[in-house]
C-alpha positions in Angstrom: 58.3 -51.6 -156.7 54.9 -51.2 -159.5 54.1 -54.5 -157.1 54.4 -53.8 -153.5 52.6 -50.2 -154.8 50.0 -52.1 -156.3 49.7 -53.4 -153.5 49.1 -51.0 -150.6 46.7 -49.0 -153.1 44.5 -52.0 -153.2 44.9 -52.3 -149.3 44.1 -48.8 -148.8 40.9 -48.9 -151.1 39.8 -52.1 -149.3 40.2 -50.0 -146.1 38.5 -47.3 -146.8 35.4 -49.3 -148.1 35.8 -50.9 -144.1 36.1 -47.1 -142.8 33.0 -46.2 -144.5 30.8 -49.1 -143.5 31.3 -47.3 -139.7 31.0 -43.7 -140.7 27.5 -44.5 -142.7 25.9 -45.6 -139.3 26.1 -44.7 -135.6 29.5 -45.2 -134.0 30.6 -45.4 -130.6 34.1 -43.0 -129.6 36.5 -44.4 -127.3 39.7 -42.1 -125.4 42.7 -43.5 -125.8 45.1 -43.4 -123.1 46.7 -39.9 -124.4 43.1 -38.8 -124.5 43.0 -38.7 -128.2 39.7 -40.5 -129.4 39.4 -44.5 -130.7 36.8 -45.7 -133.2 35.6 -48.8 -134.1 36.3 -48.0 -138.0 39.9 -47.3 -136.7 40.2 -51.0 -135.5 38.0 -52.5 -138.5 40.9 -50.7 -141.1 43.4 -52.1 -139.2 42.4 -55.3 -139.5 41.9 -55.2 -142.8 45.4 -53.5 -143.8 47.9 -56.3 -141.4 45.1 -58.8 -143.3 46.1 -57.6 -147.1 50.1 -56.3 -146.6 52.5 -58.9 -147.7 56.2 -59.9 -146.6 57.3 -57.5 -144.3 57.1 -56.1 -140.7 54.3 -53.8 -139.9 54.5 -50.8 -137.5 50.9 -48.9 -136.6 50.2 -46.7 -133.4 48.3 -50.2 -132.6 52.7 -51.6 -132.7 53.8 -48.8 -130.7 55.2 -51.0 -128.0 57.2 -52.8 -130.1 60.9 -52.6 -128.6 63.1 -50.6 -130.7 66.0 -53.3 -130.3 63.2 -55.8 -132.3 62.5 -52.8 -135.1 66.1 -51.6 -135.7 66.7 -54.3 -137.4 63.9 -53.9 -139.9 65.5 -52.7 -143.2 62.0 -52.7 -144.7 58.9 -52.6 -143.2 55.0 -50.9 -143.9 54.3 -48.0 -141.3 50.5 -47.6 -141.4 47.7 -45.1 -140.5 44.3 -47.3 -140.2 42.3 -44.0 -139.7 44.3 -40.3 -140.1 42.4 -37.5 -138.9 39.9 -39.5 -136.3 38.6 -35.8 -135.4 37.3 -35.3 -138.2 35.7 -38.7 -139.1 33.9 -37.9 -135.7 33.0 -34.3 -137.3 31.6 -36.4 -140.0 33.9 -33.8 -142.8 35.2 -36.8 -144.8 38.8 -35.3 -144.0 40.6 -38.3 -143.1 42.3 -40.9 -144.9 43.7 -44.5 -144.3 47.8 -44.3 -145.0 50.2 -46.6 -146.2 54.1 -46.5 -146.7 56.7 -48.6 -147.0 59.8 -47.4 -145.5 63.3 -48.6 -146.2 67.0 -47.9 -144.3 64.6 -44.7 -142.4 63.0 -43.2 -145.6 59.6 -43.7 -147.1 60.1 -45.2 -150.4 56.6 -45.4 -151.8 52.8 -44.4 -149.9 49.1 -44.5 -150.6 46.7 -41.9 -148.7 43.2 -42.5 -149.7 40.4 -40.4 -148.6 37.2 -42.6 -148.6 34.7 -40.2 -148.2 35.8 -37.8 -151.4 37.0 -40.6 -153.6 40.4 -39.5 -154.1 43.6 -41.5 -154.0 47.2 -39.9 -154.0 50.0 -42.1 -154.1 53.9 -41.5 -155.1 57.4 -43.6 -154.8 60.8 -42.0 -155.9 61.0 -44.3 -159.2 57.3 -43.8 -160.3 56.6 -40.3 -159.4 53.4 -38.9 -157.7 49.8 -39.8 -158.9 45.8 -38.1 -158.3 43.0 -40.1 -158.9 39.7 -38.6 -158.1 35.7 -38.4 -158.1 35.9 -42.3 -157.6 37.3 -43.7 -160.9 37.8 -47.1 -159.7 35.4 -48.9 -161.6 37.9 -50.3 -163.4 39.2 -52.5 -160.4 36.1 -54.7 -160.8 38.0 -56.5 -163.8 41.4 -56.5 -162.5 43.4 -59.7 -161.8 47.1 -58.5 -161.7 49.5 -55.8 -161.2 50.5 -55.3 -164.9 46.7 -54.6 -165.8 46.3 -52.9 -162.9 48.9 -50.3 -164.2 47.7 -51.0 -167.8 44.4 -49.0 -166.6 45.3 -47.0 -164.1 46.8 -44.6 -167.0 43.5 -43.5 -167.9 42.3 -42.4 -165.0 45.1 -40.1 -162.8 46.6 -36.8 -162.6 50.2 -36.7 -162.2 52.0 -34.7 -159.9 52.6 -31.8 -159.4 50.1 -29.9 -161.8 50.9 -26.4 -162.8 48.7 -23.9 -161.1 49.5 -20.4 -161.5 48.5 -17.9 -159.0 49.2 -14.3 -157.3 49.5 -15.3 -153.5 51.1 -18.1 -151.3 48.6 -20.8 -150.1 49.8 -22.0 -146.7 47.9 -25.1 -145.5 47.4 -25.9 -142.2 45.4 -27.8 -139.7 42.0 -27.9 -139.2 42.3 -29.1 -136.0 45.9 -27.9 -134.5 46.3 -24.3 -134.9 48.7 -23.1 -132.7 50.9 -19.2 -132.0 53.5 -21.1 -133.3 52.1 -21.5 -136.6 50.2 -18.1 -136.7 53.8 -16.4 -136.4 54.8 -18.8 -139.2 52.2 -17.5 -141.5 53.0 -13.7 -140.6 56.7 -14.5 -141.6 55.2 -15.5 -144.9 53.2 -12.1 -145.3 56.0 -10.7 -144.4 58.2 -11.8 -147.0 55.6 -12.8 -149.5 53.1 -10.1 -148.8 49.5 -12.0 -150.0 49.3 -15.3 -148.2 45.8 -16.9 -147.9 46.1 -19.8 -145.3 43.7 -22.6 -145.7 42.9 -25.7 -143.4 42.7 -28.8 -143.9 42.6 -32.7 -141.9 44.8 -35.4 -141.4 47.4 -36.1 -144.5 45.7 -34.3 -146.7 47.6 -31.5 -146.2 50.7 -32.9 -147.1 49.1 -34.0 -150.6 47.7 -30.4 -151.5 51.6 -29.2 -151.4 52.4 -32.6 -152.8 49.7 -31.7 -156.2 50.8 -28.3 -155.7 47.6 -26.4 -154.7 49.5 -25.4 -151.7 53.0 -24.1 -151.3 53.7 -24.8 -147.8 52.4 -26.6 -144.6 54.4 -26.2 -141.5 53.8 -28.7 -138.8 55.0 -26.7 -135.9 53.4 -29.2 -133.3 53.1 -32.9 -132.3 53.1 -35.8 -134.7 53.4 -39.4 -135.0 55.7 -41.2 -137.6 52.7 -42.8 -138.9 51.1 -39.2 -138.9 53.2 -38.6 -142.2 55.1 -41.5 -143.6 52.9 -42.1 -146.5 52.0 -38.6 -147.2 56.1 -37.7 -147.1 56.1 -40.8 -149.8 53.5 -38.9 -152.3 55.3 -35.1 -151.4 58.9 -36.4 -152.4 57.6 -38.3 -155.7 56.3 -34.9 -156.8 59.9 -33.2 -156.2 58.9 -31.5 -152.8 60.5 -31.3 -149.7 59.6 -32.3 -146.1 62.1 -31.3 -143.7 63.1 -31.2 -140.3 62.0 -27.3 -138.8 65.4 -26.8 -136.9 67.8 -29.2 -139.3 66.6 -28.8 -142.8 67.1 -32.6 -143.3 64.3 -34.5 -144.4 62.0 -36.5 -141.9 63.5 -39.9 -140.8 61.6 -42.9 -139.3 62.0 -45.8 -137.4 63.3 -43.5 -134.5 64.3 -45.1 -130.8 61.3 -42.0 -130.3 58.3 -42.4 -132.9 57.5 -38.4 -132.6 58.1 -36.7 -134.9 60.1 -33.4 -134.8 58.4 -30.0 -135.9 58.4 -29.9 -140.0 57.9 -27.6 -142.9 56.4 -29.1 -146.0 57.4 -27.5 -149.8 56.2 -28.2 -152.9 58.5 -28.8 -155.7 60.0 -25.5 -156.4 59.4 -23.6 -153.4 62.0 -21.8 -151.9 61.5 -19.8 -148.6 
């Protein structure tokens, strides 16, 4: 598993060095056929991550049409995010990421979310646990030659997951870009229960790793996503001992589905009990 983690962190890094060769310059936006919007660094980290991943089937929003009959039969396979949170790479906020998972039998077994711009890098499988490294302390890398020394060094450099944070309110998380009544009565319930709640918004899957690191105690996704939307973010939550569950079952988030949209969710840190 250290291996195939190993792995999609170096992918992801490689990506986001692609990602921010576009965002530096002048970029052209594309509409995609749902009208969401297409950029070229979207294509370039695509490239780059179906270039690097090894040994199994890999499923993208660019794989969409793939028939399910082909993909149910993949008991492994990487579900990838090129560029989360294109919105806000075109808003120039640095609040996207590239995302990487490996999912297994429906369930994400390991995932890397890497935010370029802001240097930081969570990732998390169940048999390693959850992991922060920030302000860009990959300098390291330059001497790297394998996965052992890889992990050798990596030690020196992360946070693990979840860090204690103590604190008199509930921090929500939500999105920056997807606000919605649905989640506004969501939030109320808190107050309600909880009294002081101070909501905060954020892009892409960066919301799942702030309840993930525990900085936040709850993001409910009360509106459309993808499976690749959260596969790797899902990875990092459940390696720090939260929860991401379906809004109406209380089961966690499969993938691989006949339909790759995802049901509404509620995201918990480790701990966190509504």
């Amino acid at each position: 598993m250290k291996d195939l983690l190993f792995t999609a962190i170096m992918t992801a890094l490689k990506s986001g060095e692609a990602v921010l060769s576009v965002y530096e310059r002048e970029f052209a936006v594309e509409e995609k056929a749902d009208r969401s919007p297409l950029t070229e660094a979207d294509k370039l980290s695509h490239k780059v991550i179906i270039s690097h991943l090894p040994d199994y089937p890999i499923l993208s929003e660019e794989g969409k049409e793939i028939p399910y009959e082909e993909r149910s039969r993949w008991k492994r396979f990487w579900l990838i995010d090129p560029l989360d949170g294109t919105k806000e790479f075109i808003k120039r906020n640095g609040e996207f990421t590239v995302n990487i998972a490996l999912i297994e039998n429906g369930r994400p077994i390991l995932g890397v979310v890497y935010a370029p711009v802001m240097k930081t890098l969570y990732y998390g499988a169940l048999e390693i646990g959850a992991f922060k490294v920030e302000n860009g302390n990959f300098s390291f890398l330059e001497e790297i030659t394998s996965s052992e020394k890889f992990w050798k060094e990596i030690e020196n450099v992360t946070v693990k997951l979840p860090v204690s944070e103590e604190r008199e309110e509930i921090i929500v998380v939500a999105s920056r870009s997807h606000r919605n009544p649905e989640t506004e009565a969501f939030i109320k319930k808190l107050e309600e229960k909880f009294g002081k709640v101070k909501a905060v918004s954020k892009g892409s899957s960066l919301k799942l790793c702030l309840v993930g690191e525990g900085k936040a105690d709850v993001y409910p996704r009360l509106a459309p996503t993808m499976e690749w939307d959260t596969a790797a973010g899902q990875a990092v939550v459940e390696a720090a001992g939260g929860r991401v569950i379906n809004y109406e079952t209380g089961e966690p988030l499969v993938y691989n589905k006949r339909d790759l949209l995802n049901p509404h969710f509620i995201v918990f840190r480790k701990g966190f009990v509504l």
